[in-house]
N, C-alpha and C positions, 0 to 999 in steps of 0.2 A: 186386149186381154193379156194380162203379165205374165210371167212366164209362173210364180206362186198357185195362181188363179187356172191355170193349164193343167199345173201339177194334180192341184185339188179335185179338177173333173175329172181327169184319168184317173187317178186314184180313187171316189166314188163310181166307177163305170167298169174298173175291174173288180172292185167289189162285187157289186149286182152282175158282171158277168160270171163270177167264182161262185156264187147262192145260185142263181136262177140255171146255169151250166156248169155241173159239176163233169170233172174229166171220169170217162167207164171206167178209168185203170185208177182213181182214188178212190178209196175206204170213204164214207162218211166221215169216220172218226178226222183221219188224214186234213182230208178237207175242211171242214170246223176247224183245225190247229193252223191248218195255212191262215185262213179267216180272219182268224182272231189276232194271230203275229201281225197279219198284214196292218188289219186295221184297227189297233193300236200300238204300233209304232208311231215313236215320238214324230218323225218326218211327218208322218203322213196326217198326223193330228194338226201339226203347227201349220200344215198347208191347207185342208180344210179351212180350220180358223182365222187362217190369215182370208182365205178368199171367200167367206161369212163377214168377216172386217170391214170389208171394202165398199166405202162409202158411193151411194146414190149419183149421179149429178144430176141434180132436180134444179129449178129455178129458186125454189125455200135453201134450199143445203149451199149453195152459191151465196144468197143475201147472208148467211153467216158468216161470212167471211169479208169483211172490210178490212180492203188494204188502205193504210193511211200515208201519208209522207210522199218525198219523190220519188219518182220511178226509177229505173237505172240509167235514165240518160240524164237525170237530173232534172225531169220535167214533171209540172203537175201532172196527175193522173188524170184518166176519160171516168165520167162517170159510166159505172156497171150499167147496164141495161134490167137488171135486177130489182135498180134503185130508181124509181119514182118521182120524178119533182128534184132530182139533183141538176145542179148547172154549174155549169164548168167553161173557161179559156179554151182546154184543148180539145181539141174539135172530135166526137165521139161520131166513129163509123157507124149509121144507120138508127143515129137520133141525135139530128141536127137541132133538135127542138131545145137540148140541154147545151147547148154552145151559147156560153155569152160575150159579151164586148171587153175587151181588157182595160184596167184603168190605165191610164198617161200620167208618168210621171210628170210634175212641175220641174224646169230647169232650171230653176234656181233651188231647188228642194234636194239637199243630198240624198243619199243611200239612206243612212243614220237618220236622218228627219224625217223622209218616208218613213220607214219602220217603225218611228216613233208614233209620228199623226194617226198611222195606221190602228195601231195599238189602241190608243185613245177613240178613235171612232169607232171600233169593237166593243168596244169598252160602254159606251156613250148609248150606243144602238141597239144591243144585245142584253137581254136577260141572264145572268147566273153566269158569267162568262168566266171560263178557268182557259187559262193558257196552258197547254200541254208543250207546247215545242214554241221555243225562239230562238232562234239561232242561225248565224252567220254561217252558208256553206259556201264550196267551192261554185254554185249556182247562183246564191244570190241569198238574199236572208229569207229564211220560211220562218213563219208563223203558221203557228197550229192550235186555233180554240177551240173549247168546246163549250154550247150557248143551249138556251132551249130551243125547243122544236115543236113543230104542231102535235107531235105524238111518240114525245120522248125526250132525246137529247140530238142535235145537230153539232157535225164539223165543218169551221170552215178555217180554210187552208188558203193563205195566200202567201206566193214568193217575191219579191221585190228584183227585179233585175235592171239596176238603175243605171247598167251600160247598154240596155236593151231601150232604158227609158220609159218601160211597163211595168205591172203587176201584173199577173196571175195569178187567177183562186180558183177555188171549186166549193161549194157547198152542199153537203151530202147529210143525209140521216144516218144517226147509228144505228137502227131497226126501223124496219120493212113489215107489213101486215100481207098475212094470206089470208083469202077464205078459203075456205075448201067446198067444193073440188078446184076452183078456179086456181092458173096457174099465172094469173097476174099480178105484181105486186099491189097493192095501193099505199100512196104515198099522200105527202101534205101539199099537193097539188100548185099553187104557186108560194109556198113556203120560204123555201130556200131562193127562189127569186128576188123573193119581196128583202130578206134578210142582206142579202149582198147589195140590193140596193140601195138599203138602208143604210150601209157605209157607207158606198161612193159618196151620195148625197151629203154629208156629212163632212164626207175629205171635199167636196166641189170639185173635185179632179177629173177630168174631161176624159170620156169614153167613147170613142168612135162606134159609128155604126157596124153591126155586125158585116152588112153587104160592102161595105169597104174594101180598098184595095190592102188593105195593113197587112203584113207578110206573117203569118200566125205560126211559122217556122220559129218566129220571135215569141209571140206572146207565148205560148204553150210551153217555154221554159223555161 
């Protein structure tokens, strides 16, 4: 609880203690005037409302919020647990089910010609496909599309790390379905699988087994 959100119950609890316990030695009148200064002052209004403001953390209120791009260490992100049928390189704490196989790059295949091939089998494989982000970082080049989806629009994010000698992606939905009351998402079920496979395939570029010894220190960034 923040310290706003502190404010706000003390401040509603000396209220209801100044109405339900008025002091013997105040007038009625008195008291009403303490009351009403108290509780509207600006303070005391902005800290209520601020701790009325304060958003849920629900598993729904979570799915609204898709982080996209690299993380701060430069690495693909894990998919949310939120998100349903996403699959991801970096390996996600306590849904090993969305971890997939990193592609290998070809060694005769530069940086620049990955990227490109890449592009092109997005391109190839992929419905309505808009490129949001291409660009050269201090990581490696990310690409960032956006294609369709079983029930909506899907991202998939791949970085090329051609001194690593890998790619990394992830493949995620922009939106998440609830039913209500239930608090699980439903997602497009091998969707984004099928979709990232639909690359590889296409590049022919050789993916190791997930149970391999391959240092995923590497692939995941």
């Amino acid at each position: 609880m923040n310290m706003m959100t502190r404010w706000a119950l003390l401040a509603s609890s000396s209220i209801l203690g100044a109405a339900e316990a008025p002091s013997s030695s105040a007038t009625p009148a008195t008291t009403r005037r303490a009351l009403l200064l108290f509780s509207t002052s600006p303070f005391t209004l902005a800290a209520v409302a601020a701790a009325a403001a304060q958003p849920s953390s629900t598993p729904y209120s979570q799915s609204r919020t898709l982080q996209l791009g690299l993380d701060n260490n430069g690495k693909i992100r894990t998919c949310p647990s939120t998100n349903p049928g996403c699959v991801c390189t970096n390996p996600t704490v306590g849904a090993s089910s969305s971890v997939a196989s990193p592609l290998i790059i070809p060694d005769a295949t530069s940086a620049d010609a990955a990227a490109q091939s890449l592009r092109q089998a997005i391109s190839k494989t992929q419905k309505n496909v808009v490129f949001k982000v291409d660009q050269q970082t201090p990581h490696g080049h990310y690409i960032q599309a956006e294609v369709d989806g079983g029930f909506g629009r899907d991202v998939m994010e791949y970085l090329v790390r051609k001194d690593a000698g890998v790619v990394a992606y992830r493949c995620i939905a922009t939106k998440v379905t609830f039913i209500y009351p239930f608090t699980t998402a439903i997602g497009d079920s091998r969707g984004q699988a099928q979709r990232v496979d639909a690359v590889a395939q296409e590049l022919g570029w050789y993916a190791p087994d997930i149970s391999s010894s391959i240092d995923f220190d590497d692939v995941s960034t």
